[in-house]
PDB file of the backbone (N, CA, C, O) and the ligand in Angstrom, with CONECT records:
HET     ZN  A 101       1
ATOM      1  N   UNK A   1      24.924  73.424 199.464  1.00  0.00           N
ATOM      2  CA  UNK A   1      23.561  73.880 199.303  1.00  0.00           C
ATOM      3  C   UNK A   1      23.369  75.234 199.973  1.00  0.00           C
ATOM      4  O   UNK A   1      23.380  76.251 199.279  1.00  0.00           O
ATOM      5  N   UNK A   2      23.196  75.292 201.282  1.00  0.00           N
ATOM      6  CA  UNK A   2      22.826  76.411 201.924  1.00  0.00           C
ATOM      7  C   UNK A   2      24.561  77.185 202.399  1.00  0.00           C
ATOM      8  O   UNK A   2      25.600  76.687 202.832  1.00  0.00           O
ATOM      9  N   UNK A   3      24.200  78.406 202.086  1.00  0.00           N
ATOM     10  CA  UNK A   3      25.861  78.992 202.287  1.00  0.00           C
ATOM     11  C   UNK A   3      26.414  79.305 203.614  1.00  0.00           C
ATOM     12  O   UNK A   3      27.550  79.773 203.698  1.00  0.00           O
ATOM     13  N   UNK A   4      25.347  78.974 205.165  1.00  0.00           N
ATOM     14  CA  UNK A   4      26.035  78.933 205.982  1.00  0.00           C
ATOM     15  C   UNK A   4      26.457  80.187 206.736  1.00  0.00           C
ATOM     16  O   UNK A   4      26.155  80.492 207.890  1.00  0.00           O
ATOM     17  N   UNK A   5      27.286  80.921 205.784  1.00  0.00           N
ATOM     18  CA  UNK A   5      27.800  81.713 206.190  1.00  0.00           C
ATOM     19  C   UNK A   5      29.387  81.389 207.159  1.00  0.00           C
ATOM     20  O   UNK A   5      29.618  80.193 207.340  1.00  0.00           O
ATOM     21  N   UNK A   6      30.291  82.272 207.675  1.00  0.00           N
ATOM     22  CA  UNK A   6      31.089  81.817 208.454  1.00  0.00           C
ATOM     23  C   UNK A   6      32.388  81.309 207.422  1.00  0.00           C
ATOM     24  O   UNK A   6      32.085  81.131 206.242  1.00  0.00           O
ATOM     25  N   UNK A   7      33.922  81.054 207.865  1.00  0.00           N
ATOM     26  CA  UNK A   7      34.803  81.338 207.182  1.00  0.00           C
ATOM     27  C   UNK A   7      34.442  79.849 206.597  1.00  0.00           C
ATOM     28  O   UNK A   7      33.676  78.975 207.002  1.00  0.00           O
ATOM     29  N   UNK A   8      35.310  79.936 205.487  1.00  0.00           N
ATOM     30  CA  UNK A   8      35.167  77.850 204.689  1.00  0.00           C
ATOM     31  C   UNK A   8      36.099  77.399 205.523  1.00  0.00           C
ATOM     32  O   UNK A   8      36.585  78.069 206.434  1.00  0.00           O
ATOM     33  N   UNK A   9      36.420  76.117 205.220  1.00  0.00           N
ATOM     34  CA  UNK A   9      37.121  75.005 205.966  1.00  0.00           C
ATOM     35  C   UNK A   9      36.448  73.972 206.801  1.00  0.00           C
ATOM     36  O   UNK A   9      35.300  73.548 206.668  1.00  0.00           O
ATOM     37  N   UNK A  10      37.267  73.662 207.610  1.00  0.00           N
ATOM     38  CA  UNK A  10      36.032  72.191 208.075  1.00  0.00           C
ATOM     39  C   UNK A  10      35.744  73.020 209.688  1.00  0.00           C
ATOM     40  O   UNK A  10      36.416  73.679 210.482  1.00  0.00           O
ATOM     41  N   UNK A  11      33.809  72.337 209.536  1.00  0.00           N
ATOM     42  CA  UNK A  11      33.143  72.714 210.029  1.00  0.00           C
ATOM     43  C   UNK A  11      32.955  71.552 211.703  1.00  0.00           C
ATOM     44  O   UNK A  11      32.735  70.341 211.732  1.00  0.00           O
ATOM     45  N   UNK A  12      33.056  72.058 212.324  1.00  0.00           N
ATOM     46  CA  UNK A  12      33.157  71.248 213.949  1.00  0.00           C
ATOM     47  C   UNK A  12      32.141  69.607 213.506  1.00  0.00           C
ATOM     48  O   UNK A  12      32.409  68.458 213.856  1.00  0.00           O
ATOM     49  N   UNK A  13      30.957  70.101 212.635  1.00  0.00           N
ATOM     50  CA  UNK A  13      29.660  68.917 212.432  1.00  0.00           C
ATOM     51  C   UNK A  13      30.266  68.175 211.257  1.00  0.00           C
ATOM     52  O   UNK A  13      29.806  67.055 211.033  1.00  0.00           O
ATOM     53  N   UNK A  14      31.204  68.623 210.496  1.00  0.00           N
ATOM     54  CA  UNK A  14      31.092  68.145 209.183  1.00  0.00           C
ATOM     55  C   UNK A  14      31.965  67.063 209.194  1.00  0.00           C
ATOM     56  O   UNK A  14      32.819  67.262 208.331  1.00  0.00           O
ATOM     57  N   UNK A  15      32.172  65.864 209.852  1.00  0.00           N
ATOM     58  CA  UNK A  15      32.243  64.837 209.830  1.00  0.00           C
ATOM     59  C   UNK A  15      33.556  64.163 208.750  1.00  0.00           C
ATOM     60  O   UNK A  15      33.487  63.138 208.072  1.00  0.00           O
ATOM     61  N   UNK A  16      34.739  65.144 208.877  1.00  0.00           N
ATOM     62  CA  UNK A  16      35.151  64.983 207.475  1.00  0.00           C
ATOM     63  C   UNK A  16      36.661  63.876 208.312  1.00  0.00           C
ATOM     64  O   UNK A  16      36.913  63.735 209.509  1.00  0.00           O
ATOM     65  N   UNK A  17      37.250  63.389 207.308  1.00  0.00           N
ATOM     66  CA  UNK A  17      38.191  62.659 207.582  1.00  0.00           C
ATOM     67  C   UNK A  17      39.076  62.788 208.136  1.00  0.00           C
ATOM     68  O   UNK A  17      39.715  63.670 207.562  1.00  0.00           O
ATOM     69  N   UNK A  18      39.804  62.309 209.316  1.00  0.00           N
ATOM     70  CA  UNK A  18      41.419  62.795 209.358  1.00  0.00           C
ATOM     71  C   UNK A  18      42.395  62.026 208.978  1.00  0.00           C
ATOM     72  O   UNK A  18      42.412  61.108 209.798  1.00  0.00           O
ATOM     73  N   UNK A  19      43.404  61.832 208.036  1.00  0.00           N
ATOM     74  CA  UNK A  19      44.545  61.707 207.397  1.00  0.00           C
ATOM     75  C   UNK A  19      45.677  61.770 208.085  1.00  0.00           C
ATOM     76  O   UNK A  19      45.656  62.753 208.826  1.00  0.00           O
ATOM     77  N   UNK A  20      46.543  61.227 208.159  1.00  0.00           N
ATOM     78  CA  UNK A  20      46.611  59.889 207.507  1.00  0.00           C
ATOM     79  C   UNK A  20      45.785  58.384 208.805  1.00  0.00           C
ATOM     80  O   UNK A  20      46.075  57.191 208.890  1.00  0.00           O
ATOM     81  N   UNK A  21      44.949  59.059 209.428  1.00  0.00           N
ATOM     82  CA  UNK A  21      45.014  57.904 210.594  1.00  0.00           C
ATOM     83  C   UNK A  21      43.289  57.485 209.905  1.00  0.00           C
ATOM     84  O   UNK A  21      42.764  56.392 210.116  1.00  0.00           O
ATOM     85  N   UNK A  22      42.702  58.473 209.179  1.00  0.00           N
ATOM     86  CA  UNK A  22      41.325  58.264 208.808  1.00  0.00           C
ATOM     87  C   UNK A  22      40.141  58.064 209.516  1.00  0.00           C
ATOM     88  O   UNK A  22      39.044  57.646 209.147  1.00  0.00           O
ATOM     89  N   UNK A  23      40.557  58.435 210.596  1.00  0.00           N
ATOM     90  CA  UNK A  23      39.456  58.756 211.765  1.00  0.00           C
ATOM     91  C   UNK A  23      38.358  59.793 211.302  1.00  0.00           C
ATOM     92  O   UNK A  23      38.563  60.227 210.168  1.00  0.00           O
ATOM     93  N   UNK A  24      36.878  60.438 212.143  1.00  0.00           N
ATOM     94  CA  UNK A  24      36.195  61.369 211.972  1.00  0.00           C
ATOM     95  C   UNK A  24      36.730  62.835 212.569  1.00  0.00           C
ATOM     96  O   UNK A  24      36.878  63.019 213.777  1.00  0.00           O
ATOM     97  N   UNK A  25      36.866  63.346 212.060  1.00  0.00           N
ATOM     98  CA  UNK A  25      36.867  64.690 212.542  1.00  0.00           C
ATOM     99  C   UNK A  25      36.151  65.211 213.819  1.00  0.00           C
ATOM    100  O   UNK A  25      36.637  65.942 214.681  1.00  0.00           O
ATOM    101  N   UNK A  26      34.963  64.714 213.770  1.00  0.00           N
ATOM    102  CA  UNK A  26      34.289  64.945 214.662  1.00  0.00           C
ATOM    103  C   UNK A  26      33.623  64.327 215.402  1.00  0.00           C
ATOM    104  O   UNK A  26      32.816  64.997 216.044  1.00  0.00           O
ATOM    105  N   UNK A  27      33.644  62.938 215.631  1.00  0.00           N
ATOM    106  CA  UNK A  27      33.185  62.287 216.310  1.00  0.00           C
ATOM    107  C   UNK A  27      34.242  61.024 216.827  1.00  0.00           C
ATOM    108  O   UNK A  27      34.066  60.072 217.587  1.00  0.00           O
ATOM    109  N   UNK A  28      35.501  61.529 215.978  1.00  0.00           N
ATOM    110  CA  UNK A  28      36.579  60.718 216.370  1.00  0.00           C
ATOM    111  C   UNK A  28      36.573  58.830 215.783  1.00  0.00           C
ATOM    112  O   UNK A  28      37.622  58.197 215.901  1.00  0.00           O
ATOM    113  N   UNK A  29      35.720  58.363 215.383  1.00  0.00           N
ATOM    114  CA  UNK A  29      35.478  57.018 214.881  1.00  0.00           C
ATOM    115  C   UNK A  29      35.758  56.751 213.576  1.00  0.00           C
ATOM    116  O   UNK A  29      36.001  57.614 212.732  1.00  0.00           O
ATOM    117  N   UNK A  30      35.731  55.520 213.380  1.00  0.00           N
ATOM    118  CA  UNK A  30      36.821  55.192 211.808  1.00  0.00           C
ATOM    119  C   UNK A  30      36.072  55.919 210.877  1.00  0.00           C
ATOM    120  O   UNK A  30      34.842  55.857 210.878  1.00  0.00           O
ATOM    121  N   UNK A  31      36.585  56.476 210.228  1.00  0.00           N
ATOM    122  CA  UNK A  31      35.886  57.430 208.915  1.00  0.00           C
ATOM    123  C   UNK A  31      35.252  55.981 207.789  1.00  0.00           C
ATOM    124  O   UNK A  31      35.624  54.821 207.964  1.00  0.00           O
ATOM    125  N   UNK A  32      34.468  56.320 206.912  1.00  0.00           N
ATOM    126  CA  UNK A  32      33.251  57.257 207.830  1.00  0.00           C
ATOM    127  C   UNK A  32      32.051  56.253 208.598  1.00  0.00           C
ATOM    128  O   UNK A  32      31.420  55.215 208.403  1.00  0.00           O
ATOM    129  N   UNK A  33      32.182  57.085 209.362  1.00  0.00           N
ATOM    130  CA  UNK A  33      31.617  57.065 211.101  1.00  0.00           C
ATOM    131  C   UNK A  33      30.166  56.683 210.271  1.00  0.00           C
ATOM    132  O   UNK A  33      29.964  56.613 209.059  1.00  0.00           O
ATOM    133  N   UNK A  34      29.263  56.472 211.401  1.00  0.00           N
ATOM    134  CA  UNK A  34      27.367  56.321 211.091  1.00  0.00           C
ATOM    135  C   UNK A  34      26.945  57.347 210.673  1.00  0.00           C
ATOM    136  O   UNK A  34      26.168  57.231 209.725  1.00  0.00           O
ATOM    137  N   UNK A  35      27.234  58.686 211.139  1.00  0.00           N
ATOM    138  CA  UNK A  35      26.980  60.033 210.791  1.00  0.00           C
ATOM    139  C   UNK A  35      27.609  60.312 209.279  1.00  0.00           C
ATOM    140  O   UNK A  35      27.344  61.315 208.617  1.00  0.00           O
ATOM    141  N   UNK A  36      28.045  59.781 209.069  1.00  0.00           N
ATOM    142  CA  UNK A  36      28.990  60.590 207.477  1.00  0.00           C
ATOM    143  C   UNK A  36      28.195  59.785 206.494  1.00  0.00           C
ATOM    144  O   UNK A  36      27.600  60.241 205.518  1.00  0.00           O
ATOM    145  N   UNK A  37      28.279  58.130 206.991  1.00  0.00           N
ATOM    146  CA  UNK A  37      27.409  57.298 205.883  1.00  0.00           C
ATOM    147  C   UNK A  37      26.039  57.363 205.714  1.00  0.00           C
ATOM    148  O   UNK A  37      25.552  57.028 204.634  1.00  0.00           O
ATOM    149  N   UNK A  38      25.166  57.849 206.869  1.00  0.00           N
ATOM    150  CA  UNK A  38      23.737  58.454 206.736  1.00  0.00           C
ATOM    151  C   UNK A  38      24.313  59.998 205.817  1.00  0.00           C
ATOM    152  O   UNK A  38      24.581  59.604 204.682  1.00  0.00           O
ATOM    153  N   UNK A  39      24.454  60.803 205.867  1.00  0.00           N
ATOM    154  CA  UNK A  39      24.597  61.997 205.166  1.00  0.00           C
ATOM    155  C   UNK A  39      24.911  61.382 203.680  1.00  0.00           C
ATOM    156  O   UNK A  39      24.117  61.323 202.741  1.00  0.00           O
ATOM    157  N   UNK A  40      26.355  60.913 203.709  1.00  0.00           N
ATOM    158  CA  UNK A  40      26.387  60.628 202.016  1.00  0.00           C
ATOM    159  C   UNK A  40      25.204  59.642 201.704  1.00  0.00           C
ATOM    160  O   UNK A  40      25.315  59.449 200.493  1.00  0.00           O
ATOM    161  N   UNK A  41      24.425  59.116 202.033  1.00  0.00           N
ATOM    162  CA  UNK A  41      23.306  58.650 201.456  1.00  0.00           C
ATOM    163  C   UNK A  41      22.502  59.523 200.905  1.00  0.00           C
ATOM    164  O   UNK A  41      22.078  59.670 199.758  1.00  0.00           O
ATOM    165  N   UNK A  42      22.377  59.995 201.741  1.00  0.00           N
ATOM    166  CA  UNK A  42      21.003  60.945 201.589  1.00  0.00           C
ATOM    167  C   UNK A  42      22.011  62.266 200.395  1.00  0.00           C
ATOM    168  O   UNK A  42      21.341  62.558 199.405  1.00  0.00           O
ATOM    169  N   UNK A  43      23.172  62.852 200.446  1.00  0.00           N
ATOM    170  CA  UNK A  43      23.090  63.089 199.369  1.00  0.00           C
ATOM    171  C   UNK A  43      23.604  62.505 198.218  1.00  0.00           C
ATOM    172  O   UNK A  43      23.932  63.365 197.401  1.00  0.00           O
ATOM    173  N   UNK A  44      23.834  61.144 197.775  1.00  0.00           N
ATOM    174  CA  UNK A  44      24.125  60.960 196.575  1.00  0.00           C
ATOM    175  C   UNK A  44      22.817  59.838 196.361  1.00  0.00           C
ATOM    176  O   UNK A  44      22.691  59.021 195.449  1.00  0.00           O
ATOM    177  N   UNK A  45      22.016  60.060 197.374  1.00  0.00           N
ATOM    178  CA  UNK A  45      20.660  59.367 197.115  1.00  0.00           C
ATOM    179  C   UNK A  45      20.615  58.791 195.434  1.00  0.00           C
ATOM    180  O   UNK A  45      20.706  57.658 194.961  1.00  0.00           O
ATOM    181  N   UNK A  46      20.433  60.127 194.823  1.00  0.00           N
ATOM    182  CA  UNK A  46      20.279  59.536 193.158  1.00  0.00           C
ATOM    183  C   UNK A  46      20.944  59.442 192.268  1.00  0.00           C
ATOM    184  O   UNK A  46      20.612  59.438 191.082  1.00  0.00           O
ATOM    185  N   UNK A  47      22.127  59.342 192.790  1.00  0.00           N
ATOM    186  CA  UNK A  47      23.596  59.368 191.907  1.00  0.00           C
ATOM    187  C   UNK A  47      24.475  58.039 192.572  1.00  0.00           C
ATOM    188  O   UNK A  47      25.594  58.452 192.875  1.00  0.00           O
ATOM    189  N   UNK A  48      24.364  56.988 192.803  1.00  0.00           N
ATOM    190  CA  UNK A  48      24.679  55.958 193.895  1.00  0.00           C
ATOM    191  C   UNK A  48      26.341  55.838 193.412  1.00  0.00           C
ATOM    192  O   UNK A  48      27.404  55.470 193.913  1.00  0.00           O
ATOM    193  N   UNK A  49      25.766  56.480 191.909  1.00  0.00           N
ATOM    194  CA  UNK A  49      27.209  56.044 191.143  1.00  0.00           C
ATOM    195  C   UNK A  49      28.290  56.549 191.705  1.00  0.00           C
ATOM    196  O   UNK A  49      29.281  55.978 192.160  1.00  0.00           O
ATOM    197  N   UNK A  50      27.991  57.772 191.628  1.00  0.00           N
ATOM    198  CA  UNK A  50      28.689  59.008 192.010  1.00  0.00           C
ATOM    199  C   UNK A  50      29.636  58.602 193.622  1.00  0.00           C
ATOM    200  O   UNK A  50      30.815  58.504 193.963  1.00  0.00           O
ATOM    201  N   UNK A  51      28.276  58.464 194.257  1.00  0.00           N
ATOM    202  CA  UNK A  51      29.070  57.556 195.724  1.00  0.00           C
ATOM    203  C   UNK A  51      30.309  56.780 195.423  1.00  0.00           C
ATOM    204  O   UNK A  51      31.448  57.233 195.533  1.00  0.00           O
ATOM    205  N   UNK A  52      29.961  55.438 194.992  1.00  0.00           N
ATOM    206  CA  UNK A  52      30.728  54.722 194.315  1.00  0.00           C
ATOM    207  C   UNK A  52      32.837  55.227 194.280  1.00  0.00           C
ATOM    208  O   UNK A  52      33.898  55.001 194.862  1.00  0.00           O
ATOM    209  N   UNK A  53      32.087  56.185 192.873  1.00  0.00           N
ATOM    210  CA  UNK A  53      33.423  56.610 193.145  1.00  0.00           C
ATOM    211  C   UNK A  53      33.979  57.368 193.974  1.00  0.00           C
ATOM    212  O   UNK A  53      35.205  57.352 194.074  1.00  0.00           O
ATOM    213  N   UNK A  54      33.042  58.370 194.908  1.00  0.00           N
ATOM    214  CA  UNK A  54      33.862  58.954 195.425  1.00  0.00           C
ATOM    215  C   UNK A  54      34.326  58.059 196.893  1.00  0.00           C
ATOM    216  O   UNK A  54      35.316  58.381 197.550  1.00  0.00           O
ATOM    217  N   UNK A  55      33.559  57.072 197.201  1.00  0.00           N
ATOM    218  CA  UNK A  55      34.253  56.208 198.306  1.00  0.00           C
ATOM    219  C   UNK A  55      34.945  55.708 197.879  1.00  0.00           C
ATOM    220  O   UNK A  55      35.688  55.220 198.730  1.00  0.00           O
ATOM    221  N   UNK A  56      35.391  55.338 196.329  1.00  0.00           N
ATOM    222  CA  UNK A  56      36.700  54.337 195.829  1.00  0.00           C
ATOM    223  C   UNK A  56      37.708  55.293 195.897  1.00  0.00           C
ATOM    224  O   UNK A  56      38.886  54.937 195.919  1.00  0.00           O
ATOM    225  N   UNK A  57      37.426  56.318 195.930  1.00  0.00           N
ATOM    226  CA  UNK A  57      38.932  56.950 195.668  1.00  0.00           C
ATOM    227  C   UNK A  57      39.668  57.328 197.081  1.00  0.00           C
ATOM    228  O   UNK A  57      40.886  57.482 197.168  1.00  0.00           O
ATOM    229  N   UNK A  58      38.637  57.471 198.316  1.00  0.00           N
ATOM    230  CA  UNK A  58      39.002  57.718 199.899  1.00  0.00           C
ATOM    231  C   UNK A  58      39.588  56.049 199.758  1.00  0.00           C
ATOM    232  O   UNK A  58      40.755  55.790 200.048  1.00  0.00           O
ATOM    233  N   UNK A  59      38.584  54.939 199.261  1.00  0.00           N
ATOM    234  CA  UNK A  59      39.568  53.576 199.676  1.00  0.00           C
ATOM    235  C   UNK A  59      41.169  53.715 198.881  1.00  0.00           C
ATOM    236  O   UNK A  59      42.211  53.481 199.494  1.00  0.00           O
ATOM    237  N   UNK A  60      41.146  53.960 198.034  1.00  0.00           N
ATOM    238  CA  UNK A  60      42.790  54.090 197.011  1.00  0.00           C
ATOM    239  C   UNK A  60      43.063  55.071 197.981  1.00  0.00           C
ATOM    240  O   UNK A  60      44.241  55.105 197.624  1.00  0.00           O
ATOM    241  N   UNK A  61      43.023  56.052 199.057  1.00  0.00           N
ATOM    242  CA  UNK A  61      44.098  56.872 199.744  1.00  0.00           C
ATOM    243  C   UNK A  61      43.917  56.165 200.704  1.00  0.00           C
ATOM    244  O   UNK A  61      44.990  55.944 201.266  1.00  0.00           O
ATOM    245  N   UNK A  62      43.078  55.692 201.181  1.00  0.00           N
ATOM    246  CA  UNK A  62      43.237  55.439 202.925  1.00  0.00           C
ATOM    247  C   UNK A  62      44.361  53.630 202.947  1.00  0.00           C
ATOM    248  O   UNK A  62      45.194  53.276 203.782  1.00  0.00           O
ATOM    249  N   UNK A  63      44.044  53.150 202.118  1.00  0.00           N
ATOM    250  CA  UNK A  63      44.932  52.194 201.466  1.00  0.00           C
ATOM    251  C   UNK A  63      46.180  52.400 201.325  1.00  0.00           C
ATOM    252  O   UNK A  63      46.981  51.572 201.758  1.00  0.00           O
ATOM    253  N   UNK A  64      46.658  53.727 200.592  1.00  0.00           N
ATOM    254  CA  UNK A  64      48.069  53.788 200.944  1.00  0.00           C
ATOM    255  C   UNK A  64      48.496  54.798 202.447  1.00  0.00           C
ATOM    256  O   UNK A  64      49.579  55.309 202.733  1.00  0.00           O
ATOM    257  N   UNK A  65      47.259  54.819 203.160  1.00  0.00           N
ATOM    258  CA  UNK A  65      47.934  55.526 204.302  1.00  0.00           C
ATOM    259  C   UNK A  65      47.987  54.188 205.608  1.00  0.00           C
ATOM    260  O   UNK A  65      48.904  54.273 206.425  1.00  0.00           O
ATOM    261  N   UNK A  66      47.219  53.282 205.704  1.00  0.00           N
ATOM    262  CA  UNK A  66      46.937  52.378 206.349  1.00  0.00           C
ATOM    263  C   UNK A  66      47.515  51.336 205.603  1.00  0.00           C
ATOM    264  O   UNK A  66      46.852  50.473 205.027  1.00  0.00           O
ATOM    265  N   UNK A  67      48.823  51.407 205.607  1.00  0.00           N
ATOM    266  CA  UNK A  67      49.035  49.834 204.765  1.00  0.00           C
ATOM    267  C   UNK A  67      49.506  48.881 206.098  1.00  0.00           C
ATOM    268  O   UNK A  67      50.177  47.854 206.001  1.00  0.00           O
ATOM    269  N   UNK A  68      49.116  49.329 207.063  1.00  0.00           N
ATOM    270  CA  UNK A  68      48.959  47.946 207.885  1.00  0.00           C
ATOM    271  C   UNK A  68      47.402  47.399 207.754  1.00  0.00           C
ATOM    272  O   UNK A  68      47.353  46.193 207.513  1.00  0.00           O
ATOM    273  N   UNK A  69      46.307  47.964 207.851  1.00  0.00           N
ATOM    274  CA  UNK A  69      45.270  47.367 207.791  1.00  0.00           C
ATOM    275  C   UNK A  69      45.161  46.478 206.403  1.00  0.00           C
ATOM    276  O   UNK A  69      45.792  46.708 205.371  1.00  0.00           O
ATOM    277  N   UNK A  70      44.155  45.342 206.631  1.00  0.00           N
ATOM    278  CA  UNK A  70      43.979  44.336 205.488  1.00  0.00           C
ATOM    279  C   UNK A  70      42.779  45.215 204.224  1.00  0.00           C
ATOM    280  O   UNK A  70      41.723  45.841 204.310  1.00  0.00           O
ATOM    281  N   UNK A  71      43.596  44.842 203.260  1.00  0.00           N
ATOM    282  CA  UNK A  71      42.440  45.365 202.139  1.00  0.00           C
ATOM    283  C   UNK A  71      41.310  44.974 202.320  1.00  0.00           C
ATOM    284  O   UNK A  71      40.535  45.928 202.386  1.00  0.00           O
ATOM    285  N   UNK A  72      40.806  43.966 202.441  1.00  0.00           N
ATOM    286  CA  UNK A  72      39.830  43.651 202.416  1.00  0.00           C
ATOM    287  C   UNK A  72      38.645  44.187 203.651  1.00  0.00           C
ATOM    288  O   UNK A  72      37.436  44.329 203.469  1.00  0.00           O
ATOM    289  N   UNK A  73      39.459  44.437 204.998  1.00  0.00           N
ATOM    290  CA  UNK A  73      38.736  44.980 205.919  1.00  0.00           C
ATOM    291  C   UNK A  73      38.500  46.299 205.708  1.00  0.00           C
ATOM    292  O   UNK A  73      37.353  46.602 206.036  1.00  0.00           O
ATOM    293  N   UNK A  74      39.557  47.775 205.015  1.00  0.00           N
ATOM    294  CA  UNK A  74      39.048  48.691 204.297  1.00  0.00           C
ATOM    295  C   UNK A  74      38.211  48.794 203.287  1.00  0.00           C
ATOM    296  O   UNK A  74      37.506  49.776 203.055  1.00  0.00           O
ATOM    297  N   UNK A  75      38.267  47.662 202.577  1.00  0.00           N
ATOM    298  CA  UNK A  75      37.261  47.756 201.620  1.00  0.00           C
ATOM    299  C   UNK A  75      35.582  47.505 202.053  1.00  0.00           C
ATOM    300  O   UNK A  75      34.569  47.994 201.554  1.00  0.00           O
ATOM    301  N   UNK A  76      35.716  46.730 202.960  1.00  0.00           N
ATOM    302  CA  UNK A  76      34.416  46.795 204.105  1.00  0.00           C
ATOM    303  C   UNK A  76      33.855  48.007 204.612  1.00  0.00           C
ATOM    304  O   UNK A  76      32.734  48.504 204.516  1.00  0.00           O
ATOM    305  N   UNK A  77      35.095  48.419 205.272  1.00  0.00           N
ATOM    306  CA  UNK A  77      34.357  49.651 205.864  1.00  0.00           C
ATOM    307  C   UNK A  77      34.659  50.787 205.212  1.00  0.00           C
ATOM    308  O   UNK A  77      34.626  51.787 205.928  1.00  0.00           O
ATOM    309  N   UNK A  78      35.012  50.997 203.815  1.00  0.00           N
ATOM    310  CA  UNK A  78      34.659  51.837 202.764  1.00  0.00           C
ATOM    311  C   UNK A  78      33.391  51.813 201.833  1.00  0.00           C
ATOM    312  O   UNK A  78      32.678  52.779 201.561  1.00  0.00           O
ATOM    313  N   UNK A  79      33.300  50.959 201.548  1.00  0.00           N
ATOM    314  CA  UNK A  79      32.580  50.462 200.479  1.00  0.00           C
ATOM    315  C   UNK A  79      31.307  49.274 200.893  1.00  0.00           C
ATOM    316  O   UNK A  79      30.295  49.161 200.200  1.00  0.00           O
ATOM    317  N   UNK A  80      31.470  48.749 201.672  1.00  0.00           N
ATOM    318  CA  UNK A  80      30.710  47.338 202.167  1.00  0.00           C
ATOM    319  C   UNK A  80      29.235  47.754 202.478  1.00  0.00           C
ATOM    320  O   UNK A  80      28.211  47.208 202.068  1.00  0.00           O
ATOM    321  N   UNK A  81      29.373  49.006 203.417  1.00  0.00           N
ATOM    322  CA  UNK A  81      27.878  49.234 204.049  1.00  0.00           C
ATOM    323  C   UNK A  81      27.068  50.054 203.025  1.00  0.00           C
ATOM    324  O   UNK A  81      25.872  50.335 203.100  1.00  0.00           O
ATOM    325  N   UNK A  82      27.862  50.355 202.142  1.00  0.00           N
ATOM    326  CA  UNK A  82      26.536  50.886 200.869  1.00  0.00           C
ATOM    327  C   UNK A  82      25.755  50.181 200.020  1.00  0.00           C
ATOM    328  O   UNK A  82      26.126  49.547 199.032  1.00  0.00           O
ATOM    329  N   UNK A  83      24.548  50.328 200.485  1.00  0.00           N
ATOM    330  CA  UNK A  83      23.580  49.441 200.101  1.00  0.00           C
ATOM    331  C   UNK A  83      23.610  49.255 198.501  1.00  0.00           C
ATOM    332  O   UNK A  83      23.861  50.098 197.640  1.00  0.00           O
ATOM    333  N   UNK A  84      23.246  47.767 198.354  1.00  0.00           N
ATOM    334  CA  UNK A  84      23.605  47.805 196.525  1.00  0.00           C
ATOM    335  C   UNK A  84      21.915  48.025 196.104  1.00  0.00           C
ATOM    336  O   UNK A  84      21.063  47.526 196.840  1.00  0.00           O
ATOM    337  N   UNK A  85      21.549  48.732 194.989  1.00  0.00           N
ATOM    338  CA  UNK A  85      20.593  48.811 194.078  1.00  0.00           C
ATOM    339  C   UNK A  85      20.480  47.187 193.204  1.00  0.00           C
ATOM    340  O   UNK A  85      21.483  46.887 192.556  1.00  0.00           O
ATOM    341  N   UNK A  86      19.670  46.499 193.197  1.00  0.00           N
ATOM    342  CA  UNK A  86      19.306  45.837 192.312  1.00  0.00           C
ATOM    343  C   UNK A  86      19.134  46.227 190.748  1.00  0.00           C
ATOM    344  O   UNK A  86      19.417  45.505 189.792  1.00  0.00           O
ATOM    345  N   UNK A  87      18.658  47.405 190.720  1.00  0.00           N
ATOM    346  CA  UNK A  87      18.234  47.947 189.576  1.00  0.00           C
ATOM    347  C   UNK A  87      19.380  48.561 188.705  1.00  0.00           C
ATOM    348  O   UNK A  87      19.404  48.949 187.537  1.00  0.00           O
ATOM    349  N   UNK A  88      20.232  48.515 189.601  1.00  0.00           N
ATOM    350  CA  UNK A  88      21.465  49.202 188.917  1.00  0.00           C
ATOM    351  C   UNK A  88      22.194  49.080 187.455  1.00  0.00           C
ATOM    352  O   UNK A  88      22.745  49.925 186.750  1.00  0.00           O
ATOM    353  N   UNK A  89      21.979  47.746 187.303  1.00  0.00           N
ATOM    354  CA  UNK A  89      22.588  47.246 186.009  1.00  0.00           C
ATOM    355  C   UNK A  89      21.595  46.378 185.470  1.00  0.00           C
ATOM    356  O   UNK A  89      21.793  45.802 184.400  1.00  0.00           O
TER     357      UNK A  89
HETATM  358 ZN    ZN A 101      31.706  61.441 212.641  1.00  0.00          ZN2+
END
């Protein structure tokens, strides 16, 4: 949205993933942290879909980087805390 200014790449706030361990960037906690999942709310607010996939596809990598953790507990804390729409379908 807003250009910021300043070189691209990841930004000290921007909450982005680290690979292969999938921690926060910036706050150090399992990606994504409280901070990343309030933000992607608010922006895929009206596209939930959109969310959707783009947290399925961090679960299909973080899945093959964590293949000690249980699928099912990544899939929790990928996918679990996004609130479902009723209206959706
Ligand atoms: Zn964070």
């Amino acid at each position: 949205m807003t250009g910021g200014g300043g070189p691209s790449g990841s930004r000290p706030d921007e909450h982005a993933p680290v690979t292969p361990d999938w921690t926060c960037g910036s706050c150090g906690e399992e990606w994504p942290c409280a901070t990343k999942r309030s933000r992607l709310l608010r922006e895929f607010q009206v596209d939930r879909a959109s969310l959707s996939v783009y947290l399925g596809s961090c679960l299909a990598a973080a899945t093959q980087d964590l293949r000690s953790a249980p699928v099912s507990a990544l899939q929790d804390r990928f996918i679990g805390w996004v609130p479902r729409s009723r209206r959706a379908y």
